[in-house]
C-alpha positions as CSV (number, residue, x, y, z in Angstrom):
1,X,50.0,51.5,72.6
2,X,46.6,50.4,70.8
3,X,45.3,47.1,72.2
4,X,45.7,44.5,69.0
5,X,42.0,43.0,70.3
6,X,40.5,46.6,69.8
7,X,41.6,49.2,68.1
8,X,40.9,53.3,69.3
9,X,37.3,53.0,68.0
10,X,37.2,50.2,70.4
11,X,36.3,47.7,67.9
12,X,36.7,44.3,67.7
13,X,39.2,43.5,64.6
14,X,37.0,43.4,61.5
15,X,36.2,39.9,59.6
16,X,37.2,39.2,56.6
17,X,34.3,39.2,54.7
18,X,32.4,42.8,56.5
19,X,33.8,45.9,54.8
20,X,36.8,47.7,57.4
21,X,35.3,50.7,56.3
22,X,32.0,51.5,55.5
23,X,30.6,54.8,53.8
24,X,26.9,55.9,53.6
25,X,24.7,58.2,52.1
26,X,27.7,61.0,52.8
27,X,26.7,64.6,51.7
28,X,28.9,67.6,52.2
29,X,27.6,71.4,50.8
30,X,30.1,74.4,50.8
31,X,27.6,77.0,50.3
32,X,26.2,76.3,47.4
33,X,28.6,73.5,45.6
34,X,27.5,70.2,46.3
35,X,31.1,68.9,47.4
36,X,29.6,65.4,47.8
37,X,26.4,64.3,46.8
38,X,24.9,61.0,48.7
39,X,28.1,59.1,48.6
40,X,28.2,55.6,49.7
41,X,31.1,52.8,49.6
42,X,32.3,50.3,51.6
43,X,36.6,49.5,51.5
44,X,38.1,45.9,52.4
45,X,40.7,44.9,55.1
46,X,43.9,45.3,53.2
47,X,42.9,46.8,50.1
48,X,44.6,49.5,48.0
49,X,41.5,52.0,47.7
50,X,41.5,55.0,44.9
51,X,39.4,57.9,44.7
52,X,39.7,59.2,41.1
53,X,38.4,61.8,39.6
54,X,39.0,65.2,38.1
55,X,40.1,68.2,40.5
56,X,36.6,69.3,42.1
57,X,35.0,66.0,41.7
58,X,35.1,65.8,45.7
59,X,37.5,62.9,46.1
60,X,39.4,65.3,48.5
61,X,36.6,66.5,50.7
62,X,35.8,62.3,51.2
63,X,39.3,62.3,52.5
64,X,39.4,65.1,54.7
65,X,36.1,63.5,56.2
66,X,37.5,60.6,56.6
67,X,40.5,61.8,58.6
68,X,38.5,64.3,60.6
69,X,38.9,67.7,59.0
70,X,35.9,68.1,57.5
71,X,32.3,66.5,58.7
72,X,29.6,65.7,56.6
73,X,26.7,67.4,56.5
74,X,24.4,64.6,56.4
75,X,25.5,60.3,56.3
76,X,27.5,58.2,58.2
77,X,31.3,56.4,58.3
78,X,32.1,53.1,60.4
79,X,35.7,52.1,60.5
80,X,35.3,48.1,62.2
81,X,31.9,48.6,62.6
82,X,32.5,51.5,64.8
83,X,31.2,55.5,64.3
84,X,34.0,57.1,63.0
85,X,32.5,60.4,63.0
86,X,32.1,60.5,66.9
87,X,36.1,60.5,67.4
88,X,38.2,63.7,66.8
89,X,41.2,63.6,64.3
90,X,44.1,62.7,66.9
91,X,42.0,59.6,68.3
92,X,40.9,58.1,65.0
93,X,43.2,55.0,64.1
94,X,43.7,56.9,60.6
95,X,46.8,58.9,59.2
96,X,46.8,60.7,56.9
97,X,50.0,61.2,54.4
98,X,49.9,64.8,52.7
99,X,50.5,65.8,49.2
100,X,53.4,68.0,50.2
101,X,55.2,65.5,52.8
102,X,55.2,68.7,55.1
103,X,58.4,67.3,56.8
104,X,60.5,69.3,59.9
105,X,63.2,70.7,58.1
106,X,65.3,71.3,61.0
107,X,65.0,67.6,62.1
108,X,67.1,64.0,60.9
109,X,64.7,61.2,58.9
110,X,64.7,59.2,62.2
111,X,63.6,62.6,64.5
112,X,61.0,62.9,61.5
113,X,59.5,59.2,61.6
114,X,59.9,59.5,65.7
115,X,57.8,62.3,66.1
116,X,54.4,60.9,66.5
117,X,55.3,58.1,68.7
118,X,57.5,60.4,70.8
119,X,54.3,62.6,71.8
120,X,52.5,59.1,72.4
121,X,55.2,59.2,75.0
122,X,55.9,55.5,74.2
123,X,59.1,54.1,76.0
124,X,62.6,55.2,74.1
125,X,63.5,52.1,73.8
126,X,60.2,50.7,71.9
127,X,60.5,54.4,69.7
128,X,64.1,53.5,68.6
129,X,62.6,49.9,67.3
130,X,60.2,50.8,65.6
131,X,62.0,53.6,63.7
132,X,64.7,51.4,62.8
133,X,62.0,48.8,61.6
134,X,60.0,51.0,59.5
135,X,63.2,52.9,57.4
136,X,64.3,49.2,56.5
137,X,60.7,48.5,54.8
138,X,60.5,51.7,53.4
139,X,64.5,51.2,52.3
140,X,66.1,54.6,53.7
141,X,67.5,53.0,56.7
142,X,71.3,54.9,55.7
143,X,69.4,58.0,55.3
144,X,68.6,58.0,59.2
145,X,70.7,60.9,60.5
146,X,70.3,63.0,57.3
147,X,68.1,66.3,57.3
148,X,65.2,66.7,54.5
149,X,67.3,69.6,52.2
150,X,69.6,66.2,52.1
151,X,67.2,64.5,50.6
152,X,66.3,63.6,47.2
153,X,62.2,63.8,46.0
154,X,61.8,60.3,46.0
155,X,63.6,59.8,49.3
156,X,61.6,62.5,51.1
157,X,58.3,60.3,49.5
158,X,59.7,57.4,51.8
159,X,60.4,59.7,55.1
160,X,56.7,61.2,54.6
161,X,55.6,57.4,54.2
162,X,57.6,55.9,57.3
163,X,56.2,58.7,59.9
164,X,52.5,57.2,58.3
165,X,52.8,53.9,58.6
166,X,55.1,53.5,61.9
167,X,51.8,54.5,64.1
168,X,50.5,51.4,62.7
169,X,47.2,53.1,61.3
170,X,44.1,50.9,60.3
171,X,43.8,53.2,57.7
172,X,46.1,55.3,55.5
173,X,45.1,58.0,53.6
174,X,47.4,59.7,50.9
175,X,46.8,62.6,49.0
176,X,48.3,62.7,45.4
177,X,51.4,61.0,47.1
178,X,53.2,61.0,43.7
179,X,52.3,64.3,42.3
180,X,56.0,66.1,43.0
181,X,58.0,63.1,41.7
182,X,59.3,62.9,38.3
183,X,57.7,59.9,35.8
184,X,60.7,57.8,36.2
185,X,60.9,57.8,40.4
186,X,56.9,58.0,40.3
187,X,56.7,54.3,38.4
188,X,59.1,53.4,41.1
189,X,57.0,54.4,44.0
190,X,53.8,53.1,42.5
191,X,55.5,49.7,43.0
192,X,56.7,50.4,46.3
193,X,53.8,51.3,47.7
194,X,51.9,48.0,46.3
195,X,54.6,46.0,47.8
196,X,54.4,47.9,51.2
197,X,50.8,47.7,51.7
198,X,50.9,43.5,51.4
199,X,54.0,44.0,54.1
200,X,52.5,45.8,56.5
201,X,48.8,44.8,56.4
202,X,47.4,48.5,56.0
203,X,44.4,49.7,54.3
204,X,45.4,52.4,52.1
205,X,43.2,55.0,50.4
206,X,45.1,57.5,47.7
207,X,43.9,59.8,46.5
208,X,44.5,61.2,42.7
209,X,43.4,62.6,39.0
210,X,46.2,60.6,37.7
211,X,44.1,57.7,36.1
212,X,47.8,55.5,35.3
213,X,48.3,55.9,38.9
214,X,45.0,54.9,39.9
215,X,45.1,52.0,37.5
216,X,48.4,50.4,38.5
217,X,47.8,50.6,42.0
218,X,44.5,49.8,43.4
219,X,43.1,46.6,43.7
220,X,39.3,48.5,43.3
221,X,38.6,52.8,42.1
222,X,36.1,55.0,42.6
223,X,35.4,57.0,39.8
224,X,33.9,60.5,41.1
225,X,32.1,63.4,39.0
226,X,30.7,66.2,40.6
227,X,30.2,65.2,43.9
228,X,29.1,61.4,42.9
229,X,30.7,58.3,42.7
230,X,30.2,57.2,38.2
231,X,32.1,53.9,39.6
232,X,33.5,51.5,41.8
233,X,35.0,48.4,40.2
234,X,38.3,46.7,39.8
235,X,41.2,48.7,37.5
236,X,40.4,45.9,34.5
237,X,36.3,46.0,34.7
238,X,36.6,49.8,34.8
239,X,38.4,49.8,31.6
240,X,36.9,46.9,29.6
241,X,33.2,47.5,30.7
242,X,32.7,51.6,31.7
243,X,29.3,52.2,32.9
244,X,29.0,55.3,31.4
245,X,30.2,58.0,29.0
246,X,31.7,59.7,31.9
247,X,33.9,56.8,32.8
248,X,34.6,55.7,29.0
249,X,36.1,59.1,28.0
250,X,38.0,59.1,31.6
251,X,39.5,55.8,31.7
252,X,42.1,55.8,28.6
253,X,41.0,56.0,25.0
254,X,37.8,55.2,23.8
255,X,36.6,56.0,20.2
256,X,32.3,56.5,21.0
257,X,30.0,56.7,18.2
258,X,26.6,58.2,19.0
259,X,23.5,56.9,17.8
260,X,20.2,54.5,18.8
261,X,20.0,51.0,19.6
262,X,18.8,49.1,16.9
263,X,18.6,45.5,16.4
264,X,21.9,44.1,16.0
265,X,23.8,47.3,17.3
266,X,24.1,50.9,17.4
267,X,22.4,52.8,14.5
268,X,24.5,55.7,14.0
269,X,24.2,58.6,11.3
270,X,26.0,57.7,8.5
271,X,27.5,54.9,8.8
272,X,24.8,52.5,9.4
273,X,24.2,49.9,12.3
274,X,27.4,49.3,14.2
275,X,27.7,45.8,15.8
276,X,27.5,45.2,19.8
277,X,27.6,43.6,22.8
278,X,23.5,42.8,23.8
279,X,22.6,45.9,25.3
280,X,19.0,46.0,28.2
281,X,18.7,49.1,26.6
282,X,14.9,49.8,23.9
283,X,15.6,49.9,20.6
284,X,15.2,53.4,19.7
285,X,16.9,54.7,22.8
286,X,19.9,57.2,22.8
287,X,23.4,55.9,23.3
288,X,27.1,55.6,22.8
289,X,29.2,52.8,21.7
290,X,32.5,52.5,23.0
291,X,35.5,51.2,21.8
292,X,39.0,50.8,22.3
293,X,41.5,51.4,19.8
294,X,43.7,48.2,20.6
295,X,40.6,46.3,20.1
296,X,39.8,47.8,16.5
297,X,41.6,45.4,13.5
298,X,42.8,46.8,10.8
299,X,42.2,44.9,7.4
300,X,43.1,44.5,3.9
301,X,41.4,44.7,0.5
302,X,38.8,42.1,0.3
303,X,38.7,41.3,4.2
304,X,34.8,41.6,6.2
305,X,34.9,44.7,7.2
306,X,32.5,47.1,9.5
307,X,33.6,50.4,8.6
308,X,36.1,51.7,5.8
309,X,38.6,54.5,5.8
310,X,41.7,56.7,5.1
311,X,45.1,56.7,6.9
312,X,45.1,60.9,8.4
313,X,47.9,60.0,10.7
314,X,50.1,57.3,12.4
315,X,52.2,57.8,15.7
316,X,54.9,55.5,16.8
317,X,55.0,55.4,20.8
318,X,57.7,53.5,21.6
319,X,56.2,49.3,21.4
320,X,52.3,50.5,20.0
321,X,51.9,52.9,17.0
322,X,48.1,54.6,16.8
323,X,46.8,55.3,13.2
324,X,43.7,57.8,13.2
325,X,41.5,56.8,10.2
326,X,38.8,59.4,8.8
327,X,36.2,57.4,7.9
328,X,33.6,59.2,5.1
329,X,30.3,60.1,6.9
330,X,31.7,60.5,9.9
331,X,34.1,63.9,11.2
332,X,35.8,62.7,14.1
333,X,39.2,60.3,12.9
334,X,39.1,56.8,14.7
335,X,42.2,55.9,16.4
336,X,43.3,52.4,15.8
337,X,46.5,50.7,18.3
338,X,48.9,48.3,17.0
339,X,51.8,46.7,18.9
340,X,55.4,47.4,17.1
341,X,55.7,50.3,14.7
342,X,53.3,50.7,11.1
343,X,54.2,50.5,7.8
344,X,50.6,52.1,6.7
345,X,51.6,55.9,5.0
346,X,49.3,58.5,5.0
347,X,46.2,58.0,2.1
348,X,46.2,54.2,2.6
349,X,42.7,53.0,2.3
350,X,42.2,50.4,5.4
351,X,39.1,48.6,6.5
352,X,37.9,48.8,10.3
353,X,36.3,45.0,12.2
354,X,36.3,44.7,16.3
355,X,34.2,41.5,17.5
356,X,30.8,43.1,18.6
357,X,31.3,41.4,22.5
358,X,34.3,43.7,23.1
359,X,31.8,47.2,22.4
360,X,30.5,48.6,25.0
361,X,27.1,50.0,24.7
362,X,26.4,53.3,27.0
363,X,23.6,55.3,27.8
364,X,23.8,58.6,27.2
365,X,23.7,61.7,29.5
Protein backbone atom coordinates (compact mmCIF):
# COMPACT_ATOMS: atom_id res chain seq x y z
CA UNK A 1 0.00 0.00 0.00
CA UNK A 2 1.53 3.51 -0.98
CA UNK A 3 2.95 5.36 2.06
CA UNK A 4 0.32 8.65 2.37
CA UNK A 5 3.89 10.70 3.32
CA UNK A 6 5.32 9.68 -0.14
CA UNK A 7 3.93 8.44 -2.87
CA UNK A 8 5.75 5.64 -5.57
CA UNK A 9 7.85 8.52 -6.96
CA UNK A 10 8.91 8.89 -3.41
CA UNK A 11 7.81 12.35 -3.11
CA UNK A 12 6.88 14.29 -0.53
CA UNK A 13 2.97 15.30 -0.98
CA UNK A 14 3.06 18.36 -3.28
CA UNK A 15 2.07 22.03 -1.79
CA UNK A 16 -0.56 23.70 -2.75
CA UNK A 17 0.73 26.40 -4.61
CA UNK A 18 3.83 24.10 -6.84
CA UNK A 19 2.22 22.50 -9.91
CA UNK A 20 1.49 18.28 -9.02
CA UNK A 21 2.59 17.87 -12.37
CA UNK A 22 4.99 19.62 -14.31
CA UNK A 23 5.59 19.36 -18.23
CA UNK A 24 8.68 20.81 -20.06
CA UNK A 25 9.92 21.42 -23.34
CA UNK A 26 8.36 17.71 -24.36
CA UNK A 27 9.08 16.69 -27.98
CA UNK A 28 8.03 13.47 -29.55
CA UNK A 29 8.86 12.67 -33.63
CA UNK A 30 7.34 9.56 -35.33
CA UNK A 31 9.43 9.58 -38.28
CA UNK A 32 8.85 12.44 -39.76
CA UNK A 33 5.47 13.90 -37.97
CA UNK A 34 6.24 16.13 -35.23
CA UNK A 35 3.74 14.38 -32.74
CA UNK A 36 4.69 17.06 -30.14
CA UNK A 37 6.57 20.01 -30.66
CA UNK A 38 8.30 21.68 -27.39
CA UNK A 39 5.33 21.21 -25.17
CA UNK A 40 5.36 22.64 -21.81
CA UNK A 41 2.59 22.83 -18.93
CA UNK A 42 2.34 22.52 -15.53
CA UNK A 43 -1.35 20.83 -13.85
CA UNK A 44 -2.66 21.66 -10.16
CA UNK A 45 -3.37 19.32 -7.17
CA UNK A 46 -6.93 18.52 -7.78
CA UNK A 47 -7.63 19.98 -10.98
CA UNK A 48 -9.78 18.67 -13.88
CA UNK A 49 -7.14 18.99 -16.76
CA UNK A 50 -8.24 18.81 -20.76
CA UNK A 51 -6.18 18.31 -23.58
CA UNK A 52 -8.28 19.45 -26.65
CA UNK A 53 -7.65 19.44 -29.78
CA UNK A 54 -8.48 18.02 -33.21
CA UNK A 55 -7.53 14.18 -33.90
CA UNK A 56 -3.62 14.37 -34.72
CA UNK A 57 -3.09 17.41 -32.75
CA UNK A 58 -0.91 15.17 -30.35
CA UNK A 59 -3.04 15.40 -27.16
CA UNK A 60 -2.94 11.49 -27.24
CA UNK A 61 0.80 10.94 -27.54
CA UNK A 62 1.12 13.61 -24.25
CA UNK A 63 -1.05 11.00 -22.52
CA UNK A 64 0.56 7.95 -23.45
CA UNK A 65 3.88 9.77 -22.25
CA UNK A 66 2.48 10.56 -19.32
CA UNK A 67 1.42 7.07 -18.39
CA UNK A 68 4.43 5.44 -19.70
CA UNK A 69 3.74 4.11 -23.14
CA UNK A 70 5.43 6.33 -25.13
CA UNK A 71 8.78 8.45 -24.09
CA UNK A 72 9.66 11.57 -25.32
CA UNK A 73 12.25 12.24 -27.47
CA UNK A 74 13.57 15.16 -25.89
CA UNK A 75 11.94 17.27 -22.34
CA UNK A 76 11.11 16.37 -19.08
CA UNK A 77 7.80 15.36 -16.63
CA UNK A 78 7.81 15.71 -12.73
CA UNK A 79 4.79 14.39 -10.96
CA UNK A 80 5.53 16.00 -7.00
CA UNK A 81 8.57 17.29 -7.99
CA UNK A 82 9.73 13.87 -8.82
CA UNK A 83 11.15 12.39 -12.57
CA UNK A 84 8.39 10.80 -13.86
CA UNK A 85 10.14 9.48 -16.80
CA UNK A 86 12.63 7.33 -14.79
CA UNK A 87 9.71 5.01 -13.44
CA UNK A 88 8.13 2.26 -15.77
CA UNK A 89 4.30 2.24 -16.42
CA UNK A 90 3.24 -0.31 -13.43
CA UNK A 91 5.26 1.81 -10.76
CA UNK A 92 4.04 5.30 -11.74
CA UNK A 93 1.24 6.53 -9.23
CA UNK A 94 -0.89 7.20 -12.62
CA UNK A 95 -3.87 5.19 -14.23
CA UNK A 96 -4.90 5.40 -16.98
CA UNK A 97 -8.82 4.90 -17.98
CA UNK A 98 -9.12 3.83 -21.72
CA UNK A 99 -11.48 4.93 -24.42
CA UNK A 100 -12.92 1.43 -24.82
CA UNK A 101 -13.28 0.50 -20.91
CA UNK A 102 -11.52 -2.81 -22.03
CA UNK A 103 -13.32 -4.64 -19.27
CA UNK A 104 -12.96 -8.82 -18.45
CA UNK A 105 -15.97 -9.99 -19.92
CA UNK A 106 -15.91 -13.18 -18.16
CA UNK A 107 -15.70 -11.48 -14.74
CA UNK A 108 -18.63 -9.65 -12.12
CA UNK A 109 -18.23 -5.52 -11.67
CA UNK A 110 -16.68 -6.29 -8.17
CA UNK A 111 -13.89 -9.07 -9.78
CA UNK A 112 -13.45 -6.10 -12.41
CA UNK A 113 -12.73 -3.18 -9.85
CA UNK A 114 -10.69 -6.01 -7.66
CA UNK A 115 -8.37 -6.80 -10.13
CA UNK A 116 -5.62 -4.36 -9.69
CA UNK A 117 -5.51 -4.48 -6.06
CA UNK A 118 -5.75 -8.24 -6.04
CA UNK A 119 -2.32 -8.53 -7.95
CA UNK A 120 -0.97 -5.79 -5.31
CA UNK A 121 -1.71 -8.81 -3.23
CA UNK A 122 -3.32 -6.51 -0.68
CA UNK A 123 -5.11 -8.35 2.26
CA UNK A 124 -8.84 -9.78 1.16
CA UNK A 125 -10.20 -8.18 3.71
CA UNK A 126 -8.78 -4.49 2.79
CA UNK A 127 -9.74 -5.54 -1.21
CA UNK A 128 -13.42 -6.32 -0.23
CA UNK A 129 -13.50 -2.56 1.47
CA UNK A 130 -12.35 -0.79 -0.88
CA UNK A 131 -14.51 -2.34 -3.71
CA UNK A 132 -17.50 -1.83 -1.83
CA UNK A 133 -16.40 1.83 -1.17
CA UNK A 134 -15.58 2.84 -4.57
CA UNK A 135 -19.08 1.22 -6.47
CA UNK A 136 -21.13 3.43 -3.77
CA UNK A 137 -19.18 6.71 -5.14
CA UNK A 138 -19.33 5.74 -8.45
CA UNK A 139 -23.35 4.60 -7.70
CA UNK A 140 -23.29 0.86 -9.20
CA UNK A 141 -23.04 -0.68 -5.82
CA UNK A 142 -26.34 -3.27 -6.94
CA UNK A 143 -24.55 -3.97 -10.06
CA UNK A 144 -21.66 -5.82 -8.05
CA UNK A 145 -22.23 -9.43 -9.05
CA UNK A 146 -23.38 -8.58 -12.61
CA UNK A 147 -21.07 -9.45 -15.74
CA UNK A 148 -20.21 -6.48 -18.34
CA UNK A 149 -22.81 -7.97 -21.40
CA UNK A 150 -25.25 -7.14 -18.20
CA UNK A 151 -24.43 -3.95 -18.35
CA UNK A 152 -25.73 -0.87 -19.79
CA UNK A 153 -23.07 1.87 -21.66
CA UNK A 154 -23.25 4.17 -19.09
CA UNK A 155 -22.96 1.66 -16.34
CA UNK A 156 -19.85 -0.03 -17.95
CA UNK A 157 -18.39 4.01 -17.95
CA UNK A 158 -18.73 3.59 -14.05
CA UNK A 159 -17.09 -0.04 -13.80
CA UNK A 160 -14.18 1.31 -16.15
CA UNK A 161 -14.02 4.40 -13.75
CA UNK A 162 -14.14 2.40 -10.27
CA UNK A 163 -11.16 -0.05 -11.27
CA UNK A 164 -9.21 3.73 -11.97
CA UNK A 165 -9.80 5.37 -9.13
CA UNK A 166 -9.88 2.42 -6.37
CA UNK A 167 -5.82 2.31 -6.73
CA UNK A 168 -5.98 5.64 -5.46
CA UNK A 169 -3.86 7.25 -8.40
CA UNK A 170 -2.31 10.77 -7.97
CA UNK A 171 -3.13 11.12 -11.38
CA UNK A 172 -5.93 9.90 -13.76
CA UNK A 173 -5.80 9.88 -17.18
CA UNK A 174 -8.93 9.31 -19.45
CA UNK A 175 -9.03 8.95 -22.90
CA UNK A 176 -12.30 10.27 -24.71
CA UNK A 177 -14.11 8.64 -21.66
CA UNK A 178 -17.49 9.71 -23.08
CA UNK A 179 -17.03 8.99 -26.69
CA UNK A 180 -19.35 5.59 -26.82
CA UNK A 181 -22.17 7.14 -24.72
CA UNK A 182 -25.21 8.56 -26.17
CA UNK A 183 -25.77 12.66 -25.70
CA UNK A 184 -28.30 12.18 -23.03
CA UNK A 185 -26.08 9.51 -20.61
CA UNK A 186 -22.84 11.59 -21.75
CA UNK A 187 -24.33 15.11 -20.06
CA UNK A 188 -24.91 12.80 -17.19
CA UNK A 189 -21.38 11.56 -16.87
CA UNK A 190 -19.80 14.90 -17.56
CA UNK A 191 -21.45 15.82 -14.14
CA UNK A 192 -20.52 12.74 -12.51
CA UNK A 193 -17.17 12.93 -13.12
CA UNK A 194 -16.88 16.75 -11.81
CA UNK A 195 -18.56 15.66 -8.77
CA UNK A 196 -16.16 12.56 -8.35
CA UNK A 197 -13.11 14.30 -8.80
CA UNK A 198 -13.92 17.02 -5.67
CA UNK A 199 -14.85 13.51 -3.72
CA UNK A 200 -12.01 11.70 -4.06
CA UNK A 201 -9.22 14.31 -4.30
CA UNK A 202 -7.75 13.08 -7.79
CA UNK A 203 -6.11 14.88 -10.46
CA UNK A 204 -7.72 14.09 -13.60
CA UNK A 205 -6.53 14.67 -17.12
CA UNK A 206 -9.17 13.80 -20.14
CA UNK A 207 -8.48 13.66 -22.92
CA UNK A 208 -10.98 14.77 -26.02
CA UNK A 209 -11.90 16.66 -29.54
CA UNK A 210 -15.24 17.21 -28.02
CA UNK A 211 -14.92 21.01 -27.19
CA UNK A 212 -18.63 20.87 -25.04
CA UNK A 213 -17.02 18.23 -23.16
CA UNK A 214 -13.88 19.98 -22.55
CA UNK A 215 -15.81 23.15 -21.72
CA UNK A 216 -18.15 21.77 -19.12
CA UNK A 217 -15.69 19.91 -17.33
CA UNK A 218 -12.25 21.25 -16.78
CA UNK A 219 -11.50 23.73 -14.43
CA UNK A 220 -8.33 24.92 -17.11
CA UNK A 221 -7.74 23.36 -21.31
CA UNK A 222 -5.07 23.02 -23.37
CA UNK A 223 -5.84 23.85 -26.72
CA UNK A 224 -3.36 21.69 -29.08
CA UNK A 225 -2.61 22.15 -33.02
CA UNK A 226 -0.12 20.28 -34.62
CA UNK A 227 1.94 19.12 -32.11
CA UNK A 228 1.70 22.70 -29.95
CA UNK A 229 -0.21 23.85 -27.26
CA UNK A 230 -2.54 27.40 -29.08
CA UNK A 231 -3.70 27.56 -25.27
CA UNK A 232 -4.04 26.96 -21.77
CA UNK A 233 -6.56 29.05 -19.87
CA UNK A 234 -9.82 28.60 -17.96
CA UNK A 235 -13.14 27.19 -20.13
CA UNK A 236 -14.53 31.10 -19.85
CA UNK A 237 -11.15 33.08 -20.89
CA UNK A 238 -10.76 30.58 -23.68
CA UNK A 239 -13.96 31.53 -25.03
CA UNK A 240 -14.31 35.27 -24.29
CA UNK A 241 -10.59 36.17 -25.13
CA UNK A 242 -9.09 33.38 -27.84
CA UNK A 243 -5.53 34.06 -28.41
CA UNK A 244 -5.63 33.24 -31.87
CA UNK A 245 -7.53 32.37 -35.02
CA UNK A 246 -6.90 28.85 -34.27
CA UNK A 247 -8.58 28.94 -30.98
CA UNK A 248 -11.53 31.45 -32.16
CA UNK A 249 -12.71 29.21 -35.00
CA UNK A 250 -12.29 26.05 -32.45
CA UNK A 251 -13.93 27.23 -29.43
CA UNK A 252 -17.78 27.69 -30.49
CA UNK A 253 -18.86 30.31 -33.03
CA UNK A 254 -17.13 33.15 -33.92
CA UNK A 255 -18.00 35.47 -36.87
CA UNK A 256 -13.98 36.96 -37.92
CA UNK A 257 -13.69 39.64 -40.23
CA UNK A 258 -10.24 40.13 -41.87
CA UNK A 259 -8.66 43.25 -42.26
CA UNK A 260 -5.74 45.83 -40.66
CA UNK A 261 -5.65 47.62 -37.52
CA UNK A 262 -6.48 51.01 -37.93
CA UNK A 263 -7.16 53.60 -35.40
CA UNK A 264 -10.28 52.96 -33.75
CA UNK A 265 -10.58 49.26 -34.98
CA UNK A 266 -10.18 46.83 -37.62
CA UNK A 267 -10.19 48.23 -41.24
CA UNK A 268 -11.80 45.72 -43.23
CA UNK A 269 -12.55 45.67 -47.14
CA UNK A 270 -15.82 46.95 -47.64
CA UNK A 271 -17.25 47.65 -44.84
CA UNK A 272 -15.05 50.22 -43.32
CA UNK A 273 -13.30 50.38 -39.82
CA UNK A 274 -14.91 47.96 -37.37
CA UNK A 275 -14.89 48.97 -33.66
CA UNK A 276 -12.48 47.05 -30.99
CA UNK A 277 -11.16 46.17 -28.03
CA UNK A 278 -7.33 48.25 -27.84
CA UNK A 279 -5.29 45.96 -29.63
CA UNK A 280 -0.73 46.10 -28.93
CA UNK A 281 -1.00 45.27 -32.39
CA UNK A 282 0.68 48.51 -35.39
CA UNK A 283 -1.64 49.99 -37.16
CA UNK A 284 -1.39 48.64 -40.55
CA UNK A 285 -0.76 45.14 -39.32
CA UNK A 286 -2.80 42.00 -40.51
CA UNK A 287 -5.57 40.65 -38.33
CA UNK A 288 -8.90 39.12 -37.45
CA UNK A 289 -11.65 40.44 -35.41
CA UNK A 290 -13.71 38.11 -33.57
CA UNK A 291 -16.98 38.01 -32.48
CA UNK A 292 -19.59 36.08 -30.96
CA UNK A 293 -22.89 35.90 -32.25
CA UNK A 294 -24.79 36.24 -28.79
CA UNK A 295 -22.79 39.33 -28.36
CA UNK A 296 -24.02 40.98 -31.80
CA UNK A 297 -27.48 43.23 -31.15
CA UNK A 298 -29.75 43.41 -33.54
CA UNK A 299 -31.46 46.86 -34.17
CA UNK A 300 -34.25 48.71 -35.65
CA UNK A 301 -34.76 51.44 -38.17
CA UNK A 302 -33.17 54.55 -36.86
CA UNK A 303 -31.04 52.83 -34.07
CA UNK A 304 -26.64 53.52 -34.15
CA UNK A 305 -25.66 50.95 -35.95
CA UNK A 306 -22.09 49.39 -37.10
CA UNK A 307 -23.00 47.35 -39.96
CA UNK A 308 -26.43 46.85 -41.95
CA UNK A 309 -27.96 43.89 -43.48
CA UNK A 310 -30.53 41.29 -44.84
CA UNK A 311 -32.28 38.43 -42.90
CA UNK A 312 -30.80 35.05 -45.36
CA UNK A 313 -31.89 32.68 -42.61
CA UNK A 314 -33.17 32.17 -39.00
CA UNK A 315 -32.98 28.82 -36.96
CA UNK A 316 -34.85 28.12 -33.88
CA UNK A 317 -32.66 25.76 -31.42
CA UNK A 318 -34.75 25.02 -28.81
CA UNK A 319 -34.29 28.45 -26.09
CA UNK A 320 -31.67 30.62 -28.76
CA UNK A 321 -32.71 31.17 -32.47
CA UNK A 322 -29.52 32.22 -34.85
CA UNK A 323 -30.32 34.61 -37.81
CA UNK A 324 -27.48 34.75 -40.56
CA UNK A 325 -27.53 38.31 -41.99
CA UNK A 326 -25.72 39.05 -45.53
CA UNK A 327 -24.40 42.14 -45.19
CA UNK A 328 -23.62 44.10 -48.78
CA UNK A 329 -19.80 44.21 -49.32
CA UNK A 330 -19.12 41.42 -47.55
CA UNK A 331 -19.85 37.33 -48.86
CA UNK A 332 -19.76 35.45 -45.82
CA UNK A 333 -23.54 35.78 -43.79
CA UNK A 334 -23.05 36.95 -40.04
CA UNK A 335 -24.70 34.83 -37.53
CA UNK A 336 -26.47 36.72 -34.89
CA UNK A 337 -27.99 34.61 -31.36
CA UNK A 338 -30.98 35.58 -29.59
CA UNK A 339 -32.54 33.89 -26.58
CA UNK A 340 -36.34 32.60 -27.28
CA UNK A 341 -37.46 32.15 -30.80
CA UNK A 342 -37.49 35.31 -33.78
CA UNK A 343 -40.15 36.93 -35.27
CA UNK A 344 -37.59 38.48 -38.13
CA UNK A 345 -38.77 36.66 -41.81
CA UNK A 346 -36.51 36.26 -44.32
CA UNK A 347 -35.66 39.89 -46.44
CA UNK A 348 -36.00 41.96 -43.23
CA UNK A 349 -33.56 44.71 -43.28
CA UNK A 350 -31.78 44.72 -39.59
CA UNK A 351 -28.91 46.73 -38.33
CA UNK A 352 -25.80 45.02 -36.67
CA UNK A 353 -23.93 47.01 -33.01
CA UNK A 354 -21.67 44.81 -30.35
CA UNK A 355 -19.82 47.14 -27.75
CA UNK A 356 -16.21 47.29 -29.24
CA UNK A 357 -14.63 45.70 -25.53
CA UNK A 358 -16.43 42.38 -26.26
CA UNK A 359 -14.28 42.01 -30.02
CA UNK A 360 -11.52 40.28 -29.88
CA UNK A 361 -8.70 41.38 -31.99
CA UNK A 362 -6.33 38.39 -33.43
CA UNK A 363 -3.34 38.22 -35.28
CA UNK A 364 -3.33 36.47 -38.15
CA UNK A 365 -1.41 33.28 -39.27
Amino acid sequence: MTDPVHDATGAPPTPDDAPLLAVRSVSRSFGDVRALVDVSLDIRQNEFFALLGPSGCGKTTLLRILAGFEHPDTGSVTLGGADLLALPPERRPVNLMFQSYALFPHMSVERNVAYGLEREGLPKDEVQARVAEVLRVVGISETARRRPSQLSGGQRQRVALARAIVKRPRLLLLDEPLSALDRKVRGEMQLELKRLQHEVGITFVVVTHDQEEAMSMADRIAVFQRGRIEQVDRPVMLYERPRSLFVARFIGNNDLFPGTIAPGGLEVAGLGVLPTAESELAVGTAAWLGIRPEHIALVGEGAPRILTGEVIETQFLGGASTIAVGVSGYETPVLVTQAGATRLERGATVGLTWDPARAVVLPSE
